[in-house]
N, C-alpha and C positions, 0 to 999 in steps of 0.2 A: 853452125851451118844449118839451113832450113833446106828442110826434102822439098821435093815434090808436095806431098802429102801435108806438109805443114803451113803452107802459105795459104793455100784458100780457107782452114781455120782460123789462120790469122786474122784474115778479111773479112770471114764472118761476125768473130767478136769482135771484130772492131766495130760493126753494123750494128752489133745487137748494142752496143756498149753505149752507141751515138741512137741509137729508138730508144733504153732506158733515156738517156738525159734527156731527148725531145720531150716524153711522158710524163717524167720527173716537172720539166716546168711549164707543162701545160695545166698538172695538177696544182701549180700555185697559183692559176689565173683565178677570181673571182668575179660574182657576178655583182656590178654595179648597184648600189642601193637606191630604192624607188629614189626618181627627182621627180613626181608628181607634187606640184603643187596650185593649191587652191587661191592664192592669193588674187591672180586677174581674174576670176569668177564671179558673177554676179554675188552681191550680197545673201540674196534668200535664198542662193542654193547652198551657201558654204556650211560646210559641217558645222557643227559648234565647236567650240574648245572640249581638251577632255577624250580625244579621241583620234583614231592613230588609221593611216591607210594600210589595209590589211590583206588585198590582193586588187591587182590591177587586169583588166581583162577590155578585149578589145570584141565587141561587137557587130555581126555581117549578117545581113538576111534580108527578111521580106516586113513589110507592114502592110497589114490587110485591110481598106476600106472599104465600106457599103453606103451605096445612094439609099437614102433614109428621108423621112420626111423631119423636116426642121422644126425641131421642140421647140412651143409657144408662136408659131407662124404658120396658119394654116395655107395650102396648098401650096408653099416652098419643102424644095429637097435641097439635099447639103449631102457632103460625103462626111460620113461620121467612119473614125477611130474604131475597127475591131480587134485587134490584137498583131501581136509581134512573133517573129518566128527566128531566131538568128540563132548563131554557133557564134559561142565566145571562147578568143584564145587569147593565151598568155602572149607577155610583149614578146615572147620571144618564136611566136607562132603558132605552139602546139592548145591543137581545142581541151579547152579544160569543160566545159558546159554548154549549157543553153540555154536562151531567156524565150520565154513563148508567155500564151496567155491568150483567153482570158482565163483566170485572173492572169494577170504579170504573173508570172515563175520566173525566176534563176534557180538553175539546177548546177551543180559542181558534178563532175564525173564520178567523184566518190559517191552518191548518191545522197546527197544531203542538198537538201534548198529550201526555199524561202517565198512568199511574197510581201508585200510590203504597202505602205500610204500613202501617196502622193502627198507632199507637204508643201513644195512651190516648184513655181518653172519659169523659167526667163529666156527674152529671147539670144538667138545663136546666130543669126545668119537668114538672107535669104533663101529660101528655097531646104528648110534646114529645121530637123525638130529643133524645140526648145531644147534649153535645158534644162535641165530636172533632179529635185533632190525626193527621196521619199524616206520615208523611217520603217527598218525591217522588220516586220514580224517575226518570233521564234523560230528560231528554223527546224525543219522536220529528217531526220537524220543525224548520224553525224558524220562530222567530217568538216572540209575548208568552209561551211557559211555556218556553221554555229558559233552563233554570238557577235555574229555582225549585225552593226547597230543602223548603219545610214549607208544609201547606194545613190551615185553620182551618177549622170548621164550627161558626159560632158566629151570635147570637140567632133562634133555632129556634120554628119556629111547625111544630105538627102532626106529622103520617109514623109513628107509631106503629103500630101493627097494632091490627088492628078487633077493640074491645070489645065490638061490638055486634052480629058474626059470628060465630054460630058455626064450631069447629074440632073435628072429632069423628071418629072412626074411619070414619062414611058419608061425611064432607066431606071428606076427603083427596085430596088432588091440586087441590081448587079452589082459586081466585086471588081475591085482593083487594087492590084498588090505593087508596091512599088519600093524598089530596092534603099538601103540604107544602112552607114556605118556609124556607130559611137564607141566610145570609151564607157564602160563601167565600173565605177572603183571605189570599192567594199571599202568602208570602216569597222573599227569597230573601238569598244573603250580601252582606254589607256590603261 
């Protein structure tokens, strides 16, 4: 016969009994293994054989242009390419670093980064950087970018330079930052 006293302990462990099993098979969920793959990718950006995707990282920020005068054309201006500014996080959201420059930097929060070589770029889209393969320099730290060999900048939304700004011999020297996202995804050897 249960008292009083004994039945809301019963109803306890039974709570606590059914939050173990929830936990239980939440801890047997894992996380899905990279499906990044390089295959629709232009040719000259694709990695080589030999070499393994080693963290995938989604990049968001600014691209900084400057009205400049246009190398080998005298009295034309062009907006030329100053540097990147973005927060890169993992697919699942959380910022793992940031790419800035100049030079290009990636930095990993561990405090370990890299810059690296442009090697090719092909086009992505209207209205839309290239994309771009480059070959990494040693990296400086350590931690997640030591020893990653080649970095990808691939499905590209935006960072182009403003079509909608003028660049003219009176605008010279002004700045325009204009937003943009890519993917960045670290190889390294097999």
């Amino acid at each position: 016969m249960l008292t009083t006293n004994t039945a809301p302990r019963i109803a306890t462990l039974a709570s606590v009994a059914a939050a173990v099993t929830l936990l239980a098979a939440c801890g047997t969920m894992t996380q899905p293994m990279s499906t990044f793959s390089q295959a629709s990718l232009p040719a000259p950006i694709q990695v080589p054989s030999g070499h393994k995707v080693a963290w995938e990282t989604v990049g968001s920020g600014d691209i900084t242009y400057e009205c400049r005068d246009k190398a080998g054309a005298a009295g034309q201006t062009e907006w030329v390419f100053v540097g990147p500014d973005a927060v890169l996080k993992s697919r699942a959201g959380k910022q793992v670093g940031r790419y800035y420059g100049p030079p290009a930097t990636w930095e990993a929060n561990d405090g370990s980064k890299l810059t690296a070589t442009q090697l090719a770029v092909a086009p992505s889209g209207a209205g839309s950087l290239p994309y771009q393969l480059v070959k990494a320099n040693p990296a400086m730290g350590s931690g997640d970018l030591v020893g990653v060999s080649y970095i990808q900048r691939v499905a590209l939304q935006g960072g182009v330079a403003p079509a909608d700004k003028p660049c003219s011999a009176a605008t010279k020297g002004q700045k325009a930052v204009v937003k943009y996202k890519a993917d960045y995804i670290f190889w390294k050897p097999m």
